[in-house]
C-alpha positions in Angstrom: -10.3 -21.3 21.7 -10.1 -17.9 20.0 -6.4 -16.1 19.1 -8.4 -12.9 19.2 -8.8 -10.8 22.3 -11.4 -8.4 20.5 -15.1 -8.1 19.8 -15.1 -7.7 15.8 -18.5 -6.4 16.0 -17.4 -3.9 18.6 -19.3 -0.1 18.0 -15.3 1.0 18.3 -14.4 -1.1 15.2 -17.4 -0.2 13.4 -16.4 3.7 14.5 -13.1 3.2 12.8 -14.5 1.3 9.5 -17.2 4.3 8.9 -14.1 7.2 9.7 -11.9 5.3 6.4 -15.1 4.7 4.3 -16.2 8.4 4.6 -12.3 9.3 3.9 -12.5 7.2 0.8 -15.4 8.5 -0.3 -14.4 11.9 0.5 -17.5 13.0 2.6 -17.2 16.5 3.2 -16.8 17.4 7.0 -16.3 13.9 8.1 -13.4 13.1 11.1 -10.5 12.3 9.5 -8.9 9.0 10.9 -6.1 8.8 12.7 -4.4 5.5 12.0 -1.5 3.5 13.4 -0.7 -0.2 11.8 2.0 -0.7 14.2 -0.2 -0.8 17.5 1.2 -2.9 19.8 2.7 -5.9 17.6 5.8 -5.8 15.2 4.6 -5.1 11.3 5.1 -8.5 9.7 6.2 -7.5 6.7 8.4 -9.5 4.3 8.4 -12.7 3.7 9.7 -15.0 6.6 10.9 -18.4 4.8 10.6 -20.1 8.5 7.0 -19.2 8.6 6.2 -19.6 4.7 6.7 -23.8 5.9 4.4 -23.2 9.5 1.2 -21.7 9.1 0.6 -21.7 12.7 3.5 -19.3 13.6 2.2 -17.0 10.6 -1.3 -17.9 12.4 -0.3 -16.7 15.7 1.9 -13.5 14.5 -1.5 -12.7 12.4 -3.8 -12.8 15.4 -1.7 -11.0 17.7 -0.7 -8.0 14.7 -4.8 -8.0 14.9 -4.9 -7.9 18.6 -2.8 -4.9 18.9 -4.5 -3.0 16.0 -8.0 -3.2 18.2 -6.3 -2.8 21.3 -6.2 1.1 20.9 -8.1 4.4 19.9 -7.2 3.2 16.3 -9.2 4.0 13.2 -6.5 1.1 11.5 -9.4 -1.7 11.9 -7.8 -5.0 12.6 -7.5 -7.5 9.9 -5.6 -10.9 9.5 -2.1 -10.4 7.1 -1.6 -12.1 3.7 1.6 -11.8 2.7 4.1 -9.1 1.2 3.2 -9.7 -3.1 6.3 -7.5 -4.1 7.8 -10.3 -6.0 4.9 -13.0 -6.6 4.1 -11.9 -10.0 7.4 -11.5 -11.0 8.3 -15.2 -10.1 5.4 -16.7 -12.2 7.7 -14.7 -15.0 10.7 -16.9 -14.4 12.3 -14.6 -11.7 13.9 -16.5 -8.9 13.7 -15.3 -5.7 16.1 -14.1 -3.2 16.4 -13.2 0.1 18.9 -10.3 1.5 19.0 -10.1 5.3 15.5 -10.3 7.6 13.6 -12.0 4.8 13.3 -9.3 2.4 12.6 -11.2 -0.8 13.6 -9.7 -4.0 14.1 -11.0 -7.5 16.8 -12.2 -10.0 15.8 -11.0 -13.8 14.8 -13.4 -16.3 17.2 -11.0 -18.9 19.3 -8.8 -19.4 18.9 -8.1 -23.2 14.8 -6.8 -23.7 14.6 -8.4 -27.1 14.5 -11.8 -24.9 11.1 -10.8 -23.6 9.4 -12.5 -27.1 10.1 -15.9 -25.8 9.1 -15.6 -22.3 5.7 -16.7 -21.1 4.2 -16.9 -17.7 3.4 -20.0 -15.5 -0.5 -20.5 -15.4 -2.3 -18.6 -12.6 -2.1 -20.2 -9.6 0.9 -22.6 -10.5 3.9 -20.3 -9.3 5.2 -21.6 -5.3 4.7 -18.2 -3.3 1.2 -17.7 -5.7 0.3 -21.3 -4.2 1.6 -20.7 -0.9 -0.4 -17.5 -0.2 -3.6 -19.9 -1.4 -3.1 -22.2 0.9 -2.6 -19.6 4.0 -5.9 -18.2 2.8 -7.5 -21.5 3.5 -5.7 -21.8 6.3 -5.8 -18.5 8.1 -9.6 -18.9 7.6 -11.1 -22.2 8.7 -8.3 -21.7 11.9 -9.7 -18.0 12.6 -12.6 -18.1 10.9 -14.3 -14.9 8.4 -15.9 -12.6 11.4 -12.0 -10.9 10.7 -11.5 -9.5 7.2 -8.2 -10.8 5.4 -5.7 -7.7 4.2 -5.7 -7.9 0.2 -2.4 -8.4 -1.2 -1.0 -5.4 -3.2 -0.6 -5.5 -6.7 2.7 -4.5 -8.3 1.7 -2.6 -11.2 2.8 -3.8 -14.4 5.8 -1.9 -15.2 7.2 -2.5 -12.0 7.1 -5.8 -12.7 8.7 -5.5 -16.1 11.9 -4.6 -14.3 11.6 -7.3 -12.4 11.6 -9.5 -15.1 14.4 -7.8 -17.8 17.4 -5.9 -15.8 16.0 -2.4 -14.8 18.6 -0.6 -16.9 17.8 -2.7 -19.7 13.9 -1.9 -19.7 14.7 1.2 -19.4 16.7 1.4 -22.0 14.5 -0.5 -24.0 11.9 2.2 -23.6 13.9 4.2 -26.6 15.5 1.0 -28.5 12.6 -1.5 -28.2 9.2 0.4 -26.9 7.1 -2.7 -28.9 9.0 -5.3 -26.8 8.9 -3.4 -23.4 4.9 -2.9 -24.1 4.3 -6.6 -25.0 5.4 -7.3 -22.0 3.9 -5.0 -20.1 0.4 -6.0 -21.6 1.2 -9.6 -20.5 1.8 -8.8 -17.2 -1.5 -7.2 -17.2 -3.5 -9.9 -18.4 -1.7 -11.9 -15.3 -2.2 -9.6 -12.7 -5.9 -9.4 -13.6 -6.5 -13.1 -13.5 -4.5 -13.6 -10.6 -6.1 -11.2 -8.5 -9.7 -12.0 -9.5 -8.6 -15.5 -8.0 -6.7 -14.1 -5.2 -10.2 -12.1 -4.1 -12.7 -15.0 -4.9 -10.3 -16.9 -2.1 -11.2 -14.9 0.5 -14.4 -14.8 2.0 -14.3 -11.7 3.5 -11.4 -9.7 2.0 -10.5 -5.8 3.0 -9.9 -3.1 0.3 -7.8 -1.7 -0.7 -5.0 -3.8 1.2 -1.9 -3.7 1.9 -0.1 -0.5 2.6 -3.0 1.3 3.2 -5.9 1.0 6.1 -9.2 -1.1 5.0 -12.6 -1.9 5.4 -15.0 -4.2 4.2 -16.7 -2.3 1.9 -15.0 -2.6 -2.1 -13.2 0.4 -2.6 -10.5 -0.8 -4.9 -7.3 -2.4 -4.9 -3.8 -1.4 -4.0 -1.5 -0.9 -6.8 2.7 -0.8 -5.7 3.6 1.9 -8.5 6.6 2.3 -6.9 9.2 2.0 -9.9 7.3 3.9 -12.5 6.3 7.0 -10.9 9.7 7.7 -9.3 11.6 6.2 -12.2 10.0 7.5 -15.4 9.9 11.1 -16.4 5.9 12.4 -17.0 5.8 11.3 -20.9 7.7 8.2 -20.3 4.9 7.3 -17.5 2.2 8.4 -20.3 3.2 5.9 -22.4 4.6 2.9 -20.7 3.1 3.1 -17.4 -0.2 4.8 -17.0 -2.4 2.3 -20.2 -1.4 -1.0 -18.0 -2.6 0.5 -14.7 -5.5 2.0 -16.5 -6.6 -2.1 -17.2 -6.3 -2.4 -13.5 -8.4 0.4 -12.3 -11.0 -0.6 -14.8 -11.0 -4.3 -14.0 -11.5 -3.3 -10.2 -13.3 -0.5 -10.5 -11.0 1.7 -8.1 -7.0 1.8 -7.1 -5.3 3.2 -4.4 -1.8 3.8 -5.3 1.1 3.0 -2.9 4.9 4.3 -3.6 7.6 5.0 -1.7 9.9 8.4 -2.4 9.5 11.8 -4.0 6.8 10.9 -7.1 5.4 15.1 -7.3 6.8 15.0 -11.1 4.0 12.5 -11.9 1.5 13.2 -9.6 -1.1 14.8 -12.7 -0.5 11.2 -14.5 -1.6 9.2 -11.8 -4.9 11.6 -11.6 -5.4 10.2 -15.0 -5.4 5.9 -13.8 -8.8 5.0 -14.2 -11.0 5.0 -11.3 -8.1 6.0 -9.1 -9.3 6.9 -5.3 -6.9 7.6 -3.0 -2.3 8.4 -2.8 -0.5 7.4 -0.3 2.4 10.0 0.7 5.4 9.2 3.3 5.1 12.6 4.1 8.4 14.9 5.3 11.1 17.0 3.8 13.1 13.2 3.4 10.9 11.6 1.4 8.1 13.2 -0.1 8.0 17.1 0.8 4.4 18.9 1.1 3.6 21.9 -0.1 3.6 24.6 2.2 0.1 25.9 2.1 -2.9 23.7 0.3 -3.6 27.0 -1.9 -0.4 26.6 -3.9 -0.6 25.2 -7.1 1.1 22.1 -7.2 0.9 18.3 -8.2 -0.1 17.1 -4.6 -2.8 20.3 -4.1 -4.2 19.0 -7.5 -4.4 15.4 -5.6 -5.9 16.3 -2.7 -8.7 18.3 -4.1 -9.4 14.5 -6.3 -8.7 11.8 -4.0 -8.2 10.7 -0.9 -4.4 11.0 0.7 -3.3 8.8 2.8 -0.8 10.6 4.5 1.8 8.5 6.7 5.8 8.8 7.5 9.1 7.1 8.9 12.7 7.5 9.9 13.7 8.3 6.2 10.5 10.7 5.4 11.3 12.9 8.7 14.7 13.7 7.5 16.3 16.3 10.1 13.3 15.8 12.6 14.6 11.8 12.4 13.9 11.5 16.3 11.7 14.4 17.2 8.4 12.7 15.9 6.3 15.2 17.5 8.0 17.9 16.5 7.9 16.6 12.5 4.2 16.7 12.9 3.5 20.0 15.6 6.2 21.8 13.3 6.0 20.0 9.5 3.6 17.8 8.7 0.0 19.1 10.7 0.3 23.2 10.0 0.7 22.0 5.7 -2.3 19.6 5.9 -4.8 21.8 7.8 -3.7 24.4 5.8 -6.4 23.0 2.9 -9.4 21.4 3.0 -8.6 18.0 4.7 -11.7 16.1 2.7 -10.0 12.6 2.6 -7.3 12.7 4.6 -6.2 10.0 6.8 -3.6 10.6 9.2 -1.0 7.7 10.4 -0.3 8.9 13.9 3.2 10.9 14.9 5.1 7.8 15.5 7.4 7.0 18.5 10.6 8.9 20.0 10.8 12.1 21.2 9.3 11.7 24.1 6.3 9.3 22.4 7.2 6.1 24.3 4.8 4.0 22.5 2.2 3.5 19.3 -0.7 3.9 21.9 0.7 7.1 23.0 1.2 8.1 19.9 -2.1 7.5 18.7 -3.2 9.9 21.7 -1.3 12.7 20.7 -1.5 12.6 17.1 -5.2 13.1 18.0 -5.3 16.1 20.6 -3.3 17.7 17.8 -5.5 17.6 15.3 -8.2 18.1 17.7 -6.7 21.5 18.2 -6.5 22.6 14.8 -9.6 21.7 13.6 -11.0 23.8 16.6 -9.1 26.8 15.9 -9.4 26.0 11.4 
């Protein structure tokens, strides 16, 4: 018996898969999708250690994350989850892994003199336990499920991100002016890696979504997610020129298209990240919290520059609202909508409002994000 309570095939799935693949592609005049990945199941994010050692509790929390994504008027198409890859690489480097409180896994560094990065070597691809483990969900997830359900691609830390996994952060950063040879072997090896192990990690799946994780997908190969998360908000522009942006320059041109993911306030290095190779598409947690827009999309600024390029991906939370915290709708009626439609919105996709303030639920949420920007594109 099926875990899904959904029609893959459905015309509203297909609806939603052709809104993001326009978006991506940045056809003029297409609807821009209104997206919600938190429809009606919890966001298993992390890495739950209970469920790393029973596949069919990770089974059943996958199927029913994908049952509440189809559920709604969502343009977030449902997939089945993979798991959270913010510290896989970094453990085939020697990092051990550790877990604060609700199963956020994080690392221990290998170092913490950069001169030590000479003798370090990685385990073969493949070999490291969470690498392993996510292999053996893949098989799992799909001879249980079957493949009529894409699988969510794992992000990709990009490789300086996962330098600081590996050599304290202070250290490597450090090591930028005192050792730059030493912070870019390293770098370069943790290229080579990520390559390899992604090119497995995609020829595991038999129908894998792009660009993955953090972002809404399709079927179609558009690129991979890249978490640049450490880089773009920790290096200054010529810092990023130099140790950041030739490593995930590899990565766009291995997979012929990236869709960067960070977290924060990254404006000061938005014009490098124009330069990745193949790049297609930002994601911003958009609010005067986090990541502040511009008011009007004729200024010149970094994210202006972006949006005239690639597609945004333009989402929030609790932290990005700042004052409007718990007025959701108000964030978006008062913030968020009036500095989007205030440019051309080629490429944009929308996460919905969110809940609070009135928005009891992610369904109702959905609904109003919607009439909203139904409104504005009648009156743009």
């Amino acid at each position: 018996m099926s875990l899904f309570t959904f029609n893959p095939k459905s015309d509203r799935i297909a609806l939603a898969h052709k809104r993001l693949a326009d978006a991506y592609r940045r056809v003029p005049g297409a609807e821009i999708p209104i997206v919600e990945p938190g429809a009606r199941a919890p966001i298993p994010d992390g890495i739950d250690l209970e469920k790393l050692d029973d596949f069919d509790r990770l089974l059943h929390d996958a199927a029913a994350w994908a049952n509440g994504l189809a559920a709604g008027d969502n343009d977030w198409p449902p997939m089945i989850n993979t798991l959270c890859g913010v510290v896989f690489v970094a453990e085939a480097f020697g990092c051990e892994i550790v877990y604060s409180e609700g199963n956020v896994a994080w690392t221990k560094p290998v170092t913490m003199d950069i001169a030590d990065v000479w003798k370090i070597k990685p385990m073969k691809v493949g070999e490291s336990p969470l690498i392993r483990r996510l292999s053996q969900w893949i098989d799992y997830a799909q001879r249980k499920l079957g493949t009529d359900v894409p699988m969510w691609t794992m992000d990709l830390q990009c490789p300086f991100s996962v330098a600081a996994h590996v050599v304290e952060p202070t250290e490597l950063l450090a090591g930028c002016i005192s050792d730059p040879k030493a912070v870019h072997h390293l770098c370069q090896m943790v290229t080579d890696f990520s390559i390899e192990h992604m090119r497995q990690h995609l020829a595991e799946m038999e129908h894998p979504c792009f660009p993955g994780r953090n972002f809404p997908s399709i079927s179609e190969n558009v690129g991979i997610c890249i978490a640049d998360d450490t880089p773009l908000i920790m290096l200054s522009p010529q810092m990023y020129r130099e140790f950041s942006l030739p490593y995930n320059n590899q990565l766009g041109e291995a997979f012929g298209g990236v869709h960067v993911h960070s977290c924060g306030d990254y404006r000061h290095n938005i014009d490098n990240l124009l330069q990745i190779t193949n790049v297609r598409s930002i994601q911003a947690h958009a609010g005067p919290g986090e990541f502040p827009l511009p008011e009007t999309g004729s200024e010149d600024c970094p994210f202006n520059r972006a949006r005239r390029k690639v597609a945004c991906f333009v989402d929030t939370n609790g932290l990005a609202r700042g004052h409007y915290r718990t007025d959701a709708r108000r964030h978006y009626s008062e913030y968020v909508l009036p500095r989007v439609f205030s440019g051309d919105t080629t490429g944009i996709i929308l996460q919905s409002c969110g809940t609070g303030d009135g928005v009891p639920d992610t369904n109702a949420a959905l609904a109003w994000t919607r009439r909203e920007v139904g409104k504005r594109k009648t009156n743009t």
